[in-house]
C-alpha positions as CSV (number, residue, x, y, z in Angstrom):
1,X,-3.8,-77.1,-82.0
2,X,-6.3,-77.6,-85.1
3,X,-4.8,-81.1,-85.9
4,X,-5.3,-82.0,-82.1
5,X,-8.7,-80.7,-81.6
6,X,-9.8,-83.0,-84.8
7,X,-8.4,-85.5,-82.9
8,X,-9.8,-85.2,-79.8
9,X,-13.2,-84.1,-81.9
10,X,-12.9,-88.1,-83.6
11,X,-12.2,-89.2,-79.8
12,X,-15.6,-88.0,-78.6
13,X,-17.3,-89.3,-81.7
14,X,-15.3,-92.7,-81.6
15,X,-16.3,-93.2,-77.8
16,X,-20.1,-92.0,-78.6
17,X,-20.6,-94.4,-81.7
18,X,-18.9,-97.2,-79.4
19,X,-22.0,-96.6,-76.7
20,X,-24.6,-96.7,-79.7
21,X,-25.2,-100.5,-79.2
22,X,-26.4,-99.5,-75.5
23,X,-28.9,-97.4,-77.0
24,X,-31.8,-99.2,-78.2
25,X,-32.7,-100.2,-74.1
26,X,-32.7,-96.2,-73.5
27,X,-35.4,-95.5,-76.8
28,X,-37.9,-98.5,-76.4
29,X,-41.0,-96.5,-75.8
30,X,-43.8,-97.7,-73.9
31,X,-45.4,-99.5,-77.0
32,X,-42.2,-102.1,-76.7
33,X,-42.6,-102.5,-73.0
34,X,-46.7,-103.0,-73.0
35,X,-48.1,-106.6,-72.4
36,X,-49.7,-106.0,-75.9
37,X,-50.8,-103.5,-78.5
38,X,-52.6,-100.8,-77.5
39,X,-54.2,-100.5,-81.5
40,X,-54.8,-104.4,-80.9
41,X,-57.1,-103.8,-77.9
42,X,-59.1,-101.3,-78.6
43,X,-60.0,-103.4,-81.7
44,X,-60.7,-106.0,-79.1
45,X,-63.0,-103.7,-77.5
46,X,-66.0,-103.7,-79.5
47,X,-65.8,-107.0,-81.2
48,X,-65.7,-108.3,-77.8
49,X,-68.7,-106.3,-76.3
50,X,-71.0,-107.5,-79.6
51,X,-70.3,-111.0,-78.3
52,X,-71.1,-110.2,-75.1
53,X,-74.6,-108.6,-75.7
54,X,-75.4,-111.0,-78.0
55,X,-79.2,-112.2,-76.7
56,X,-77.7,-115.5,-75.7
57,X,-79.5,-118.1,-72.7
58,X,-77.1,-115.8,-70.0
59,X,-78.3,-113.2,-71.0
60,X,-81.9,-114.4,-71.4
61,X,-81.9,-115.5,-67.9
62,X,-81.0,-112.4,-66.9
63,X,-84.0,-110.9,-68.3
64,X,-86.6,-113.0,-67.0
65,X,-85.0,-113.3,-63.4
66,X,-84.9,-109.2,-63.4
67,X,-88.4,-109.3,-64.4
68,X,-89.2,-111.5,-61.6
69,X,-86.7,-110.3,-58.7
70,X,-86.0,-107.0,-59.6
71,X,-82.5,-106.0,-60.8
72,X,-80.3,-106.1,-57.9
73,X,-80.9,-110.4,-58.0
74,X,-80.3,-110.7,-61.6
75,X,-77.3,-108.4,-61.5
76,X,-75.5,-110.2,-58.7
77,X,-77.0,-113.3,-59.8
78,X,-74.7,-112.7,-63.0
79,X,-71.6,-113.6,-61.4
80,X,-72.4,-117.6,-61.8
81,X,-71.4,-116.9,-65.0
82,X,-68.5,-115.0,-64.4
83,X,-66.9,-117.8,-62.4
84,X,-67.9,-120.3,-65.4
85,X,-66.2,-117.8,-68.6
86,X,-63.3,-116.9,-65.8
87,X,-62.5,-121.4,-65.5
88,X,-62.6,-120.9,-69.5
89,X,-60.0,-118.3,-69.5
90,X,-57.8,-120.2,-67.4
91,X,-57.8,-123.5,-69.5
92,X,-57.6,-121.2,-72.9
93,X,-54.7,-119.5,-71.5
94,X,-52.7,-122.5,-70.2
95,X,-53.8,-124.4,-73.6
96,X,-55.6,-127.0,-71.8
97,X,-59.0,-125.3,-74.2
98,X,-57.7,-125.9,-77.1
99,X,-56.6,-129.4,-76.5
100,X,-60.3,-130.5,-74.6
101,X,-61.5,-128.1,-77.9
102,X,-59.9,-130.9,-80.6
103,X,-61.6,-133.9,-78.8
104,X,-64.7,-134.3,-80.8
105,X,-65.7,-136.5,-77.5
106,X,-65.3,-134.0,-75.3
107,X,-67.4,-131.5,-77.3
108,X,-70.4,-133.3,-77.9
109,X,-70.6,-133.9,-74.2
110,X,-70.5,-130.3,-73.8
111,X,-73.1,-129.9,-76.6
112,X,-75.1,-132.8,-75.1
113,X,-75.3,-131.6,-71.6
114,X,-75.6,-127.8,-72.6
115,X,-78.7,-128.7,-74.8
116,X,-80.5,-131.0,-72.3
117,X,-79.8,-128.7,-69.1
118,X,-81.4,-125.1,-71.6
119,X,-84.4,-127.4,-72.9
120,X,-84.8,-128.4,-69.1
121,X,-85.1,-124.8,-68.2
122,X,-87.1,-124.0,-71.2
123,X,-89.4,-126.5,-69.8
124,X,-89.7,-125.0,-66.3
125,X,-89.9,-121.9,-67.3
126,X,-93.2,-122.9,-69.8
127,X,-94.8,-124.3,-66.9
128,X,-94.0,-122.0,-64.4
129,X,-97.1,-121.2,-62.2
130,X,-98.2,-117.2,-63.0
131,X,-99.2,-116.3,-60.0
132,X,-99.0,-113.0,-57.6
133,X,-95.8,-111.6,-58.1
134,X,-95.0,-111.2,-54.2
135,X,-95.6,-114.9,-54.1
136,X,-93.3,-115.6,-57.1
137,X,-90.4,-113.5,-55.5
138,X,-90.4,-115.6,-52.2
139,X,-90.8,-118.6,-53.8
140,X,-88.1,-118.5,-56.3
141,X,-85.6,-115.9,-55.4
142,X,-83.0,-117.6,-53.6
143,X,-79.5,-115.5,-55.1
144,X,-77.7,-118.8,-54.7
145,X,-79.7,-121.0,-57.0
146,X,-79.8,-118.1,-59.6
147,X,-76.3,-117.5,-59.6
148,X,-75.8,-121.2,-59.9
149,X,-78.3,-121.5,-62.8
150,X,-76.1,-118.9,-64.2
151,X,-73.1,-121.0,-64.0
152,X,-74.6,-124.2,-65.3
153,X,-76.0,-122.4,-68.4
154,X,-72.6,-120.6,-69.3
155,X,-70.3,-123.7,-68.8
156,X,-72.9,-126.2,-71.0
157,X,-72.5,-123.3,-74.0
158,X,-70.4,-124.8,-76.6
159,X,-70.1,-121.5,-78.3
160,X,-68.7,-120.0,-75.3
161,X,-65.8,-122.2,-76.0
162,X,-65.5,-121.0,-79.4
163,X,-65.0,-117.6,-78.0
164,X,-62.2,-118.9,-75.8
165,X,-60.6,-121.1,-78.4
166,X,-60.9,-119.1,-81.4
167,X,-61.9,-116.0,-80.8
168,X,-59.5,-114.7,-78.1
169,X,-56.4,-115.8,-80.0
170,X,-57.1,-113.6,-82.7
171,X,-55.5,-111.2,-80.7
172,X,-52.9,-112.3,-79.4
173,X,-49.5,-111.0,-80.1
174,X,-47.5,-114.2,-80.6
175,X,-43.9,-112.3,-80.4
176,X,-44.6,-111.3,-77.0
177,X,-45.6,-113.5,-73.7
178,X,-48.7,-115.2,-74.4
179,X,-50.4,-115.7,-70.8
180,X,-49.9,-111.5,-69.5
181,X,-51.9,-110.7,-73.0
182,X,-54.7,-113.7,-72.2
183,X,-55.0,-112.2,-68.9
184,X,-55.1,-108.6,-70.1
185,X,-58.0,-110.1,-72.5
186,X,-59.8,-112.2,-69.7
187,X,-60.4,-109.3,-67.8
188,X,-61.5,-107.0,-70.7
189,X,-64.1,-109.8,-71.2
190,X,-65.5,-110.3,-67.7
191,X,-65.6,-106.6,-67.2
192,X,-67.9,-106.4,-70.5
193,X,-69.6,-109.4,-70.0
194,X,-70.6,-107.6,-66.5
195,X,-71.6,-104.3,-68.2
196,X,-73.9,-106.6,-70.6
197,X,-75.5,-108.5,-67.1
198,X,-76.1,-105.0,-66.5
199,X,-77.7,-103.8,-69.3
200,X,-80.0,-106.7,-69.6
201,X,-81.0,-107.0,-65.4
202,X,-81.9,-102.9,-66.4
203,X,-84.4,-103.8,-69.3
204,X,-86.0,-106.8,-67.9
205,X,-86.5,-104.7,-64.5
206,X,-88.3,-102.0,-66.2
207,X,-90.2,-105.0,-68.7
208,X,-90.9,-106.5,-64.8
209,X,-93.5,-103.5,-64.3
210,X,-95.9,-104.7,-67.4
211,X,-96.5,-108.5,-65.6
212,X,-98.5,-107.1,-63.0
213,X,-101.7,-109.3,-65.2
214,X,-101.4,-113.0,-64.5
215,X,-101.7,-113.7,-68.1
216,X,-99.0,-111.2,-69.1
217,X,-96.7,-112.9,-66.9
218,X,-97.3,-116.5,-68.0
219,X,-97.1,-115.8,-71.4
220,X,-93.5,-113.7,-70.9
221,X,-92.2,-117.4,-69.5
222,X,-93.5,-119.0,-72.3
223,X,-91.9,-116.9,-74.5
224,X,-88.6,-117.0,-72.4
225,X,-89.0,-120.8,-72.6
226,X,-89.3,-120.7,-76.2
227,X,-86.4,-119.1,-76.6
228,X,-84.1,-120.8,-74.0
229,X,-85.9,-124.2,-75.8
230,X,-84.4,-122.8,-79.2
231,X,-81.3,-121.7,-78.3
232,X,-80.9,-125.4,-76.3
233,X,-81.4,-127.3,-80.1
234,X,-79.1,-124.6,-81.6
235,X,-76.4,-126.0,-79.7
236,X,-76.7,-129.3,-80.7
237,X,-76.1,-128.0,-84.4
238,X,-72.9,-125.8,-83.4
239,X,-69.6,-127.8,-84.9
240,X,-66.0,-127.1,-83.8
241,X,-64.0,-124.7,-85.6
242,X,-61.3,-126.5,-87.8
């Protein structure tokens, strides 16, 4: 009885050791089975959100048109963009970026265009007339041209490309399927980039309330212009990432 109870003991043994290969699809723990790291995301996270409240033309605009309109406009205004950085997405994550990315041609069009549409802004916005704010909000204030203006500015940034191209891919796990990470990425960055159009509508609503004076307002523009002016030669300086 002893010498057949070992045997039927190594039987059981035998037959469990044989399903040990079957195994390894019972342990995988979520971390195997997740588009991508969860420690890789939240590193994402804030590197991310620093590029996306980064005082850039967006989010300039932003200011000044909350300023003018009130925050509701500039807020849903802020969506030109998003459809701008969301096209971006799509050609980083089907590759397309990274080849239009390696044309120098195609770049300095970008730069090109980018630079003349921001200084043409900058331009407007210098001499913008400063008068009653009532008749400033009818005048300018239609949601559709500001959401377009939006659009325009993000898809002429070269450096938003730079974000696409070189900065997304940094996290990017390459042993696991590439487009379910991008879009697991892409949406982390709209979502921030949204929080940061909120943010900034906020502020440049409650700056609105000091251009009651005339002189206030017209120097605010000038300053906005300045800025948008500056930012418009900066991109004729920015160089593609070897």
């Amino acid at each position: 009885m002893a010498a057949a109870g070992i045997s039927l003991q190594s039987d059981i043994s035998l037959s469990i050791y044989r399903r040990a290969p079957c195994e390894p699809t019972l342990r995988g723990g979520p971390s195997e089975r997740a588009v991508m790291s969860l420690t890789a995301w939240l590193f994402f996270l804030p590197a991310c959100f620093a590029i996306n409240m980064a005082p850039g033309p967006n989010n300039l605009l932003s200011i000044n048109v909350a300023a003018r309109h009130g925050f509701m406009t500039a807020f849903v205004a802020g969506s030109g963009r998003l459809v701008a950085f969301a096209g971006m997405l799509v050609l980083a994550a089907t590759g397309l970026a990274v080849v239009l990315h390696a044309s120098e041609l195609f770049f300095l069009a970008i730069k090109l265009v980018g630079a003349a549409y921001l200084i043409w802004l900058a331009v407007q916005l210098w001499r913008s007339d400063a008068g009653p704010m009532d008749a400033l909000k009818q005048d300018d204030a239609s949601l559709w041209r500001i959401a377009r203006q939006e659009c325009f500015v993000a898809a002429g940034n070269p450096k938003a490309i730079l974000v696409f191209t070189a900065f997304l891919p940094q996290f990017v796990d390459i042993s696991k399927p590439m487009l379910p990470q991008f879009a697991v990425l892409g949406a982390s960055f709209l979502v921030l980039e949204w929080l940061a159009i909120a943010l900034y509508s906020w502020a440049g609503m409650y700056l609105g309330k000091w251009l009651t004076r005339a002189t206030v307002r017209r120097w605010f523009n000038r300053c906005c212009g300045a800025f948008l002016g500056a930012i418009g030669v900066s991109f004729l300086l920015v160089r593609r990432s070897s």
